[in-house]
N, C-alpha and C positions, 0 to 999 in steps of 0.2 A: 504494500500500500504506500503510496505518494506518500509525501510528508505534506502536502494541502489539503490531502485529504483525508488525513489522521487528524488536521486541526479543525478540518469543516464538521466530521463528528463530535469532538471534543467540544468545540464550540456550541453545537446545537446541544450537547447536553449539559452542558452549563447553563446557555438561556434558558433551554424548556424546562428541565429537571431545577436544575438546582439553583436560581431565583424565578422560575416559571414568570417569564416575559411574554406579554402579548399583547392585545391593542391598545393603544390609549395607555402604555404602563412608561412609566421611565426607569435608567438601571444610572446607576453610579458605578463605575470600575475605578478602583486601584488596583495599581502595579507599578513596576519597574520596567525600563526600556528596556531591559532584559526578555520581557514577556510580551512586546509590541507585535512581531505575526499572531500570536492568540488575540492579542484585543481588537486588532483591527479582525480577524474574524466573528469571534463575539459579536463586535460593534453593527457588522455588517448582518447576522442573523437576526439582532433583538429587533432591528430596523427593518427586517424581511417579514418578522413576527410581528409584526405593529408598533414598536415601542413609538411614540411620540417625542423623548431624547436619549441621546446618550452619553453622560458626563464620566470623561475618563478622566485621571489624573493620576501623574507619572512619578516615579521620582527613580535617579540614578544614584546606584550604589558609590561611584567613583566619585560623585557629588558631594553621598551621604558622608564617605569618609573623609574627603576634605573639609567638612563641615566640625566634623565631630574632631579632626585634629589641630583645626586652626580658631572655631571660637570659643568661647569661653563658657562655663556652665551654667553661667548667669545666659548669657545670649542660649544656648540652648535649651533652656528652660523655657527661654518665650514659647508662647500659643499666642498665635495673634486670633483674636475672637472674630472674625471673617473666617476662619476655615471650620471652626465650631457652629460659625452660623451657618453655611452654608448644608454641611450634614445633616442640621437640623431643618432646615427647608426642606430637602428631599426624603427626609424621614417622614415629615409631615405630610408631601406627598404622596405616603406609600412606596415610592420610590423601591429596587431591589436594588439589595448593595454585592457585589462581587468584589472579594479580594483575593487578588492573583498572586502567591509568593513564589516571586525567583532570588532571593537575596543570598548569598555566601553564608552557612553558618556561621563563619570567621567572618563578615565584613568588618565588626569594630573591633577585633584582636589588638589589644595593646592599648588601646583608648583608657585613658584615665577612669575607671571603674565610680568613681564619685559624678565625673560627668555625665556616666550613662544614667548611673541612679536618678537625679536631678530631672536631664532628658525623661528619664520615665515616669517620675510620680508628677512633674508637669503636666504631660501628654494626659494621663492617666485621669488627675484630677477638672484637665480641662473638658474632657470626653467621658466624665461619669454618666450623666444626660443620657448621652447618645449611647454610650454603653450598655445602661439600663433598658433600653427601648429595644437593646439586642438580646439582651437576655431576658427580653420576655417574649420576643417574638412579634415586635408591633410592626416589623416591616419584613419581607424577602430577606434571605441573605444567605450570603455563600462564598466559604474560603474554598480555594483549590489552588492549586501548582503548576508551574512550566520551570524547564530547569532554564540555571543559567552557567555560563559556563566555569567560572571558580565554582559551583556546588556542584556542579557535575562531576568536575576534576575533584572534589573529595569524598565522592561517592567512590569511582574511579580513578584512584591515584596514578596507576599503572596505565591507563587509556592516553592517545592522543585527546588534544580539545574535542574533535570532531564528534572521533568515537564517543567519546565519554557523555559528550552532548548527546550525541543519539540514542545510545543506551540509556540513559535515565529518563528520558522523553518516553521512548516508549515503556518503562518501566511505569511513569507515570500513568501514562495511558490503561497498561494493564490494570493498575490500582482499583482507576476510575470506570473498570467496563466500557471504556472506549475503542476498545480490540473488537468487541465481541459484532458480530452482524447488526442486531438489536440492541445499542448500548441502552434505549427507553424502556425495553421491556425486561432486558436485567435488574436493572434499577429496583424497578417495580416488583417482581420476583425478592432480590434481596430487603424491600422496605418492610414486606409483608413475611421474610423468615426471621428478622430481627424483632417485631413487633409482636410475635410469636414467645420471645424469652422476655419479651417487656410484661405481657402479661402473664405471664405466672409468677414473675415475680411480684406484680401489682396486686396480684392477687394471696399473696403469701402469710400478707400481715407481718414483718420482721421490724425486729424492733435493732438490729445491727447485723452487722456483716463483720467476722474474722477472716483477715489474708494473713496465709504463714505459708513460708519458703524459707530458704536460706538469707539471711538477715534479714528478714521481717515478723513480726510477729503483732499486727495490729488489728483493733478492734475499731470501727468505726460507725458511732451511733448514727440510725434514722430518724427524721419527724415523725412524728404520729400520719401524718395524712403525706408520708412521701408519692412521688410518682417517679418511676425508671421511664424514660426515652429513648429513642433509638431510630436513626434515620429520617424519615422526613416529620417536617414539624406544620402547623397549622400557623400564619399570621393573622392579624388583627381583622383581618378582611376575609378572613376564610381562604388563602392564596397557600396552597402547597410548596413546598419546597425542600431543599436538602442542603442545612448549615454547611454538612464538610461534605466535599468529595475529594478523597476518598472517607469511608466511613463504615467500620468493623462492631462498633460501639453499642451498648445499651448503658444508661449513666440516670444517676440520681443524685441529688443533695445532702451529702450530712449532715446530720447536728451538728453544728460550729463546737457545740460546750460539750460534746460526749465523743469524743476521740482519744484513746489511749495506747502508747504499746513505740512499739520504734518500725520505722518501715526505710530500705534501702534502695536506690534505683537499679534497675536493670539495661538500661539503656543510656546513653550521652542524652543529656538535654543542650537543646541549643537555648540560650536566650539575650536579646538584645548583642546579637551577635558575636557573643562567646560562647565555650563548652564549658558545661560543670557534668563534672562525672566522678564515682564512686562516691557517692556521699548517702549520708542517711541521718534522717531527722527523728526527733524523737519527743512521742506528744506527751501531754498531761491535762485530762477534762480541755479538749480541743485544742490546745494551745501548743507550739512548737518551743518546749523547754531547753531544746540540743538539738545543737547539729555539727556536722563535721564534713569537708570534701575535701579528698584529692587534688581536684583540679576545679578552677572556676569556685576556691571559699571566698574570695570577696562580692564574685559576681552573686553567689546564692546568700549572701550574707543582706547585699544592696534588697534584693527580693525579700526577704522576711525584714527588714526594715521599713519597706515603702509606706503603711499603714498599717494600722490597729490590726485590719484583718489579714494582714499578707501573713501572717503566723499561724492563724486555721484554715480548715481546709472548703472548699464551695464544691468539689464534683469528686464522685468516685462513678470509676469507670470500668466496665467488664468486657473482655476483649480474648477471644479464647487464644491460646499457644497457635493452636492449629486452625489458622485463619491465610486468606492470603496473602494479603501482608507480611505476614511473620512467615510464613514455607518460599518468600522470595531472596530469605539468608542474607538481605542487604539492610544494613545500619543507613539510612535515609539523613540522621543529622537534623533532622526535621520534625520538628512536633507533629505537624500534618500528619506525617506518615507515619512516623516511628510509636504516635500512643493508637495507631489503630492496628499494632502488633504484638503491645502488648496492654494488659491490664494500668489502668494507671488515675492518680488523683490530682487534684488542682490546688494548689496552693491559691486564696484571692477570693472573688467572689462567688455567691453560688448563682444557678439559676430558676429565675424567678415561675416557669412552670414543670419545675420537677417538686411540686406540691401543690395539694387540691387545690382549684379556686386562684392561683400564687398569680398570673396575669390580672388579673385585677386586684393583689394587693400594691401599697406600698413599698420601699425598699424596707421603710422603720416598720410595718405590720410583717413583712418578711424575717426581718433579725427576731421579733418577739418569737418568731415560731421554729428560730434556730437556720433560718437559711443566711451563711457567712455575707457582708456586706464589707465591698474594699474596691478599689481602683485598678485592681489588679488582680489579673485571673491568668495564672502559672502551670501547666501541666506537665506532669512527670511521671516517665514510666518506671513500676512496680511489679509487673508480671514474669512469668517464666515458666518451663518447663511441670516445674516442681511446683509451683502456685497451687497452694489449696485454699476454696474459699467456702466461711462456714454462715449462716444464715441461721438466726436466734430470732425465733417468732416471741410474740408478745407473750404466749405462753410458754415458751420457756424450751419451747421444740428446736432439735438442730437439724437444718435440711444443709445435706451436701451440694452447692451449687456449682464447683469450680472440684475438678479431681485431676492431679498431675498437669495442671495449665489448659483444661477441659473443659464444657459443660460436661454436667451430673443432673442436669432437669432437660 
């Protein structure tokens, strides 16, 4: 298959699936000119589809890094309130938002770790609003992937650019069912097997979930009226869609104040453009009392400083061993990809419909009923092989949900 012609599927199921664009709708894209043939395809389908506009907006990596080495963390800090407003215009619209990542795990390697912090809890506190609007589902939205070529070359150390580029492209592709003849009705196949282990778990009654593997050993309480999700979500308008593609996942909200036990990562986490890996945190009645990393401790450090809540956790997430993601043996470097291979939780906020009723509460009627509130929502993978995961119904029953990195229901 062409490579125009792997991006003209890709494209159409980004539009149709995963912000479901059609007449009269408008779509916002971010990305990097790293990702410019995907969006000018995109661009060109939403507008085949009916959309009435299409606002992309770009930013270059080689930019972003002269930016981050030459001003200062005061200048990086700014939000000028025109790009706050303007999200919030199109949010109001209904608008669907697509965000496109090709950036280098490594793009800010070496960058003053204070600055990025600053850059973040800025960003963060500027975009709570609109953040919130995302975590409840009040408009379209949808992250996905295109490589670029530094993350391809560290996917593929060993590969020429070219290859390396090609290989994680279509890597990508496989992820997202964009291989397959009918990438829409895969989709749809997969929304309705995931939504399958949503409800029995919904149906369960659990009053927490135990994960134990090798260095982990954590217990993490649920709401009284939690809800698991998985795959496509409902917005405000009744408008289908699918937050991530790719997407392995069924996920719910902890109790902020009922988390206990230490849990270790299984995977690199990339974040704000560094790696932290080997590390492992350790809670008490929800709270991150210890931690320790290898590599990237100031970067995970910056991250449980940002806010109040960046020290408890907003999503626990279930992802079996034997998924495709995980049987593709490649370290992706990438949250995208890498928590939908394995099992994994969020440091930061939670979200506001993994509980009855939670789209129409508050963020403050949210925290009363234990779903984490913070600027910042951090995901890190926790799963493996050996992952066993145990389920304590309200009466006091233990259902095996997770056996040797498994389902068991």
């Amino acid at each position: 298959m062409a490579v125009e012609e792997k991006l003209t599927k890709y494209a159409e199921l980004l539009v149709d699936v995963g912000v479901n664009i059609n007449e009269g709708k408008r779509l916002f894209v971010s990305a990097s000119t790293d990702a410019l043939p995907l969006v000018r395809e995109v661009t060109r389908v939403a507008y085949d589809r009916g959309a009435s506009e299409v606002v992309v907006k770009l930013t270059d990596d080689k930019l972003t890094r002269l930016h981050a080495e030459n001003r200062t963390a005061e200048e990086l800090a700014t939000i000028h309130p025109w790009t706050v407003e303007e999200r919030m215009h199109y949010s109001d619209e209904h608008a669907g938002f697509l965000s496109i990542i090709s950036s280098s795990p490594e793009l800010l390697k070496g960058i003053e770790p204070m600055k990025l912090r600053e850059m973040q809890i800025a960003s963060g506190k500027a975009m709570k609003d609109f953040s919130a609007r995302v975590q409840s589902d009040f408009h379209s939205w949808c992250v996905a992937g295109y490589p670029s070529v530094d993350w391809a070359k560290l996917v593929y150390p060993d590969e020429t650019e070219e290859v390396a580029f090609e290989k994680l492209l279509d890597l990508i592709l496989y992820t997202v069912r964009a291989d397959q003849d009918n990438p829409v009705e895969a989709w749809d196949t997969h929304d309705k097997t995931l939504h399958e282990k949503v409800d029995i778990l919904n149906d369960a009654n659990l009053k927490s979930l135990r994960f134990v593997s090798e260095g982990t050993d954590l217990t993490i309480g649920l709401p009284k009226d939690y809800l698991f999700a998985g795959a496509s979500s409902i917005d405000s308008t009744g408008r289908k869609f699918m937050a991530n593609m790719p997407t392995e996942e069924v996920f719910t909200a902890p109790d902020r104040n009922n988390v206990n036990g230490y849990v270790s990562n299984t995977l690199p986490l990339s974040h704000g453009g560094n790696i932290i890996d080997n590390f492992k945190l350790t809670f008490e009645n929800g709270k991150v009392v210890d931690f320790e990393a290898e590599v990237g401790y100031e970067i995970l450090e910056n991250i449980l400083e940002t806010d109040e809540g960046s020290r408890y956790l907003g999503e626990v997430a279930l992802v079996p061993y034997d998924s495709p993601i995980s049987n593709t043996n490649t370290l992706f470097y990438n949250t995208l990809f890498d928590e939908n291979a394995s099992c994994h939780i969020a440091l930061g906020s939670g979200y506001a419909f993994n509980v009855k009723d939670g789209k129409e509460k508050s963020r403050e009627e949210l925290s009363e009923i234990g779903i984490n509130d913070s600027i910042t929502h951090v995901d890190f993978m926790i799963g493996n092989s050996d992952t066993d995961i145990i389920g304590i119904t309200e009466d006091g029953k233990e259902i095996q949900i997770f056996k040797n990195g498994d389902w068991s229901i």
